[in-house]
N, C-alpha and C positions, 0 to 999 in steps of 0.2 A: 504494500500500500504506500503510496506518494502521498505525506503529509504538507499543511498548506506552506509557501516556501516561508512565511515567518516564522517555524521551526527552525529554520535551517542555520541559523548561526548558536544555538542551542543544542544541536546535534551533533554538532560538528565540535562544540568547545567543552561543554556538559551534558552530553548523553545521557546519564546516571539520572540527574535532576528530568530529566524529559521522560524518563523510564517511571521514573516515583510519582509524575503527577500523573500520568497516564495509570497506572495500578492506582491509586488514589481514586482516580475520575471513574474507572470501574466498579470501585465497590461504593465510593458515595454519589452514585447518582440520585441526582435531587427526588427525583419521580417516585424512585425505588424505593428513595429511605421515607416518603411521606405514607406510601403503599404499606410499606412494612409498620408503621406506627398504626395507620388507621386498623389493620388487621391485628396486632399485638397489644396494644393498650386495652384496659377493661378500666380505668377511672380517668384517668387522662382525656383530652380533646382539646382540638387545632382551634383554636378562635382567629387570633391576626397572630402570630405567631409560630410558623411551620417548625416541624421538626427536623425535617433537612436544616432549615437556616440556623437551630439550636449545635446540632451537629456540627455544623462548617464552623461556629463560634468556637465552641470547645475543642472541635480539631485544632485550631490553631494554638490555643494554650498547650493543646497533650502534646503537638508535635513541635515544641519550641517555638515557633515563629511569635508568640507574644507573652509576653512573661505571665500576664494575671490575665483574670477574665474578664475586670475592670479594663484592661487596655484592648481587650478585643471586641467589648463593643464598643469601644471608642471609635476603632478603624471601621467596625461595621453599623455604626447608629445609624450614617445618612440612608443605609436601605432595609435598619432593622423598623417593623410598624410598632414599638413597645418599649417602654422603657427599661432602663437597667436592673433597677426594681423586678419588674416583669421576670426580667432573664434569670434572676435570683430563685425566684419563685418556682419558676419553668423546674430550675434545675432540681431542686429540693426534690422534688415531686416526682423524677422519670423513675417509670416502677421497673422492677429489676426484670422481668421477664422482656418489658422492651432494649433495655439492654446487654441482656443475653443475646435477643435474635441478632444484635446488630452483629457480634462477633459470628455468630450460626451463619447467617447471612453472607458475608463476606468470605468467611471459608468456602460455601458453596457456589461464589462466584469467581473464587482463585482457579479452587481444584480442576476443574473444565479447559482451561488456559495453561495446566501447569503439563495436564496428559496431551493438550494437542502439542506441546514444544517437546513432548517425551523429556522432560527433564524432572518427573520425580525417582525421588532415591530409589536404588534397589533395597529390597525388603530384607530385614532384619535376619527373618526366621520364612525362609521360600515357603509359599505355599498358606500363610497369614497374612492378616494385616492388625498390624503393632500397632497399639493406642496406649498411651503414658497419661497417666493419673497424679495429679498433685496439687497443692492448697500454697494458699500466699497469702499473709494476712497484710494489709495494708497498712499503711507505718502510720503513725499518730498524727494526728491534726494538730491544732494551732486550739489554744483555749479561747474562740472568740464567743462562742456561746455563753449566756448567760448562767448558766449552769452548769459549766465545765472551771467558772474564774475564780472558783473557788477551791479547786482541788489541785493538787500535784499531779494528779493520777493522769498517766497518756491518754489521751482519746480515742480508742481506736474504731474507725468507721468501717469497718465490714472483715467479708473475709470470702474470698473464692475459692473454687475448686476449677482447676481448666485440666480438659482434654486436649491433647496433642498427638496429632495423625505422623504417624514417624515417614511417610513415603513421600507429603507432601511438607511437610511441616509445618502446619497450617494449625491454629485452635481453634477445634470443631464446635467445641463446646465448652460453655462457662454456667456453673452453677454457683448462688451469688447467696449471701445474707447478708443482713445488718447488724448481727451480733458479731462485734468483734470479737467476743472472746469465746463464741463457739467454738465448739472442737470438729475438725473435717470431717469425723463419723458422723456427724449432725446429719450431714447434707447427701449421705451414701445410698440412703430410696430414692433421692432422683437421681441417682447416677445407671440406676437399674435398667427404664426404661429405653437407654439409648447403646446400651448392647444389642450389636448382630454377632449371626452365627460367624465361626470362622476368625473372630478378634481376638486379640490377645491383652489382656490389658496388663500393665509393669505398676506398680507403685508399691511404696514404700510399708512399713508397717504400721502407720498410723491406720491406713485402710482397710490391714488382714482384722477380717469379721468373719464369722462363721455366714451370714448375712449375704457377705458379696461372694465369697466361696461359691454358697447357693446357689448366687440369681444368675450368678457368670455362667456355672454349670447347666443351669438349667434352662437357660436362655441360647446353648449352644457354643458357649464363647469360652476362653481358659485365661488362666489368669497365671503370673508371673510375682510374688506375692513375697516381701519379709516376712517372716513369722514375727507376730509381737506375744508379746510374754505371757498373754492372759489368755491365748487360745493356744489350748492342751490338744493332746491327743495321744494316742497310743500307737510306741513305735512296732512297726511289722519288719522283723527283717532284723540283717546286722547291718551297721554300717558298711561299707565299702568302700575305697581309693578308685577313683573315677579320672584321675587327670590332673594338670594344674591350669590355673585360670593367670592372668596376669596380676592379681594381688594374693593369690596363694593357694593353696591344694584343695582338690576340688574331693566331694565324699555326696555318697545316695545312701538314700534310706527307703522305704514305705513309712507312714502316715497313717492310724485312721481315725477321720474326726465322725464327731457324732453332732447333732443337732436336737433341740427340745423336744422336736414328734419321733425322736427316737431312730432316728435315720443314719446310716454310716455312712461313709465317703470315703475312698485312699487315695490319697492323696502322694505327690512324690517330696519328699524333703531332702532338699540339696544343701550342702552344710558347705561353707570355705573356710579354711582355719587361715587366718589370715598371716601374711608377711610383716608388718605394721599393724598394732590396734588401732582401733579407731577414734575420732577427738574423744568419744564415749567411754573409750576404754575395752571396749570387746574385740575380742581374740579370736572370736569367729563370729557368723551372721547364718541363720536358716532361714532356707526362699523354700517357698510352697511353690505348685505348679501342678495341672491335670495335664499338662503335654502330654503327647506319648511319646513313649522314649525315644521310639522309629525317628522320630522327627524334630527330636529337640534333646541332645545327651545332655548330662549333669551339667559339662563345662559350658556348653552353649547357653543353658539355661544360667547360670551362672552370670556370662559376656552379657545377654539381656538385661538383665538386671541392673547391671553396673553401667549402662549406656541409660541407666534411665536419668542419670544427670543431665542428660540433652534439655528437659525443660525448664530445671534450676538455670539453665544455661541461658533458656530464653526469658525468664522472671529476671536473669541480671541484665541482661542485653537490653530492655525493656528499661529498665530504671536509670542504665545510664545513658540511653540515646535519647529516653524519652521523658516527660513530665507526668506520667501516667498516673502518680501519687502525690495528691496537690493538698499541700497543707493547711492550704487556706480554707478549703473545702471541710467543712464538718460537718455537715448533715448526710448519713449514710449514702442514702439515695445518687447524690450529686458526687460523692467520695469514688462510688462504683461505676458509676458510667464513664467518669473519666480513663479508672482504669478501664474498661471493655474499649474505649475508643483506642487507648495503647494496645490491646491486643488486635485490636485491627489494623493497626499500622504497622504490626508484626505480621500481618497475614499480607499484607500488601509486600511487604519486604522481601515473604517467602515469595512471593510471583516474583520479583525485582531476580530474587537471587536464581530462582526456578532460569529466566532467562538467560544471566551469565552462565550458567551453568549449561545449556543448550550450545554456546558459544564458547566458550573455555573449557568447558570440563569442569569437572566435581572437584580434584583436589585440587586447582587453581583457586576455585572458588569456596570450597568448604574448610579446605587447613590454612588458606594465607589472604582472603579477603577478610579486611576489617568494619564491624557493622558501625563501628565509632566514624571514621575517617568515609564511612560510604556516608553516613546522619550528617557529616559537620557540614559537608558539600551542599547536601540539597537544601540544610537550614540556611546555608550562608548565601546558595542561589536564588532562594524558590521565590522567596520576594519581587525582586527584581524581575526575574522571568513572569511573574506574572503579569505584571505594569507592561512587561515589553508583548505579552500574547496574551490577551482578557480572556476571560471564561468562556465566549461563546465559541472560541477557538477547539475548544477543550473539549466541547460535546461531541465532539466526534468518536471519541473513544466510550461513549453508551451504546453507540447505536453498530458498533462493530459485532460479528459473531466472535465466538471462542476460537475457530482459527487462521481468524483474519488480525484480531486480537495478539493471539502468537506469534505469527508472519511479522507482522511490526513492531512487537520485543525484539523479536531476532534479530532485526535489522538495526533497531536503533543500541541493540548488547553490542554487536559488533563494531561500533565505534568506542566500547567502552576501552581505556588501558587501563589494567587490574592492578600495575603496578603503585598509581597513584594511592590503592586502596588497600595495600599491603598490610599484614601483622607486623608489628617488632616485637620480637619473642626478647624476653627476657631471658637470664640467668637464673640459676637456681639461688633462693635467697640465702644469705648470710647470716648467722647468729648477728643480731645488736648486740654493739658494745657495749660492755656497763660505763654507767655515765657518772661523773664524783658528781657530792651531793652539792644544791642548789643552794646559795645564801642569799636569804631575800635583800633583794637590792642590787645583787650582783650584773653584772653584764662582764658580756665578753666582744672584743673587736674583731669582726670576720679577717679585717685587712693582717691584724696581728696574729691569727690562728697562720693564715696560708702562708706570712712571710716565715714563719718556725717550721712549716712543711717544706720550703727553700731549704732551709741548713741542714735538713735530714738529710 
């Protein structure tokens, strides 16, 4: 596809930034997100005030472009119909299933674009499909409420649970509350009904329940599971030496758990005795699993588990590229949508990167592009590019299909150079030095330390 030529000196000097608005312009098309509100909201409703136009506000604080939300209706009052007030209000209020769909939504407008570039990952465990389970509690607010100015106590505005698709790397799904200080088991009956057959799900032991065991199994789906301390069961079997894994020897067991109505299950318990304890102090760790052997041995089940860091990975990537946790923000409600719009701008990323990777390769793209230095580019572009190509420019990428869509990633990946966007790997860290002790008052002159590292 020939994009119109006021592209072209954007193409040519920052492709990357022309790649981001374009995955952007896909998942927030205005039509879509107002479509998606009227059919998701149950107390909410559009008076003068769209929800697309709420979105494009708060996009710009999650993805940097303006510091507070106070500054982004600033930029956007001549064409918002409401005042700031209003938008306050707005915010408080978007109920969380609307902002679940928005991340739901946006994955399912990736995924389409990501199979027609053939650039999702090859699968974990052939013949599955890998889905990672994990919880992020949102870091504390700002005591501005009236009722928070009185305690020391953190704020905490909510807390999620996000699924993350390992082929695309996309988050499928987000389950939300406003208690911060629930615990993720809280939220594990709706994680039920979005098991299919054939999945596998990874996460940690906060989420081994007898509970998910179940619904996994019995919904068709397996699970990849820490043992946590308080679910028993009876060993079948002796142990046995299975392999080594890359943190340490790998050992199988049988399992069998029981349930209230009296029901048994065996399960396979894979044990690692680990090279290094953990910051916990544990010497070894047991992962549960229905795999069948055929198809997933001890070590493998093992290497699963331990790649289930990939989403811690993208919870960090997220907090430092993006503003997705806005302290100012204290009413739960406005707390979580903000993050869900960061998880969408992660989803947009993954198509971003989906592209390079159709054009470079995977290990160009997945061990030595940096999402820091790919974020600073289009934070430090997208302004300006936009003043130089208005929005109606931009509509063009709604009304593209999925591999016409692709066709024009490709094209504009291949102007990208990966080098600009390189990792700098570090060294392994050093013990700190012990430092003599502080005398209030004291100072020291940098000029004086360096000229005594001379005479060394």
């Amino acid at each position: 596809m020939v994009l119109d030529p006021i592209f072209q000196p954007f193409i040519q000097q920052k492709p990357v930034c022309v790649m981001a608005r374009a995955a952007l312009q896909r998942i927030l098309d205005p039509q879509r997100l107002d479509q998606l509100f009227a059919r998701t909201a149950q107390r909410q409703y559009t008076h003068a005030l769209l929800f697309s136009a709420l979105v494009d506000l708060m996009g710009r604080v999650v993805f940097g472009l303006e510091p507070s939300v106070n500054a982004a209706y600033r930029v956007l009052a001549p064409r918002l119909p409401v005042s700031d007030q209003a938008i306050y209000d707005k915010l408080q209020r978007v109920e969380l299933a609307v902002a679940a769909a928005l991340v739901r939504d946006a994955a399912q407008r990736v995924a389409p674009v990501l199979h027609a570039l053939r650039a999702t990952l090859p699968p974990w465990l052939p013949g599955y499909r890998v889905k990672i389970l994990d919880g992020n509690h949102l870091q504390a607010t700002e005591h501005r409420l009236p009722e928070l100015r009185t305690t020391w106590a953190a704020p905490l505005p909510g807390k999620v649970l996000a699924v993350l698709d390992q082929e695309t790397m996309t988050v499928t799904d987000v389950l939300l509350t406003e208690d911060g200080q629930a615990q993720e088991r809280s939220l594990l009956e709706e994680v039920y009904p979005l098991v299919q057959p054939g999945e596998v799900w990874v996460a940690d032991r906060n989420f081994c329940t007898l509970g998910l065991v179940w619904a996994l199994a019995d919904r068709g789906g397996f699970f990849v599971l820490r043992q946590h301390g308080s679910l028993k069961g009876a060993p079948a079997g002796r142990r046995r030496l299975c392999g080594r894994c890359d943190t340490g020897r790998v050992y199988e067991q049988g399992l069998r758990l029981g349930n209230a109505a009296g029901e048994v299950r065996q399960v396979r318990r894979i044990t690692v005795v680990l090279d290094q304890p953990t910051r916990e102090g544990d010497t070894e760790i047991h992962i549960l699993t229905n795999l069948p052997a055929a198809d997933a041995s001890a070590v493998r089940v093992a290497e699963l588990y331990r790649r289930r860091w990939t989403i811690e990975g993208l919870f960090l990537e997220a907090a430092q590229t993006l503003d997705c946790e806005i302290a100012t923000l204290c009413y739960p409600k406005a707390a979580l949508f903000a993050f869900c719009l960061g998880l969408l701008a992660c989803n947009a990323v993954a198509l971003l990167k989906g592209a390079l990777r159709a054009v470079h390769g995977e290990e160009a793209v997945g061990q030595r592009l940096s999402a820091y230095y790919l974020v600073l580019e289009i934070k430090n572009t997208y302004v300006g590019m936009m003043v130089a190509i208005p929005p109606p420019y931009w509509a063009v990428f709604n009304t593209l299909s999925d591999g016409e869509m692709a066709q024009t990633l490709h094209e504009l990946a291949g102007h990208v150079s990966l080098e600009r966007y390189r990792k700098t790997p570090r060294g392994p860290k050093k013990p700190p030095p012990k430092r003599r002790r502080y005398r209030n008052g004291e100072h020291i002159a940098t000029s004086k330390v360096l000229a005594e590292r001379k005479k060394q």
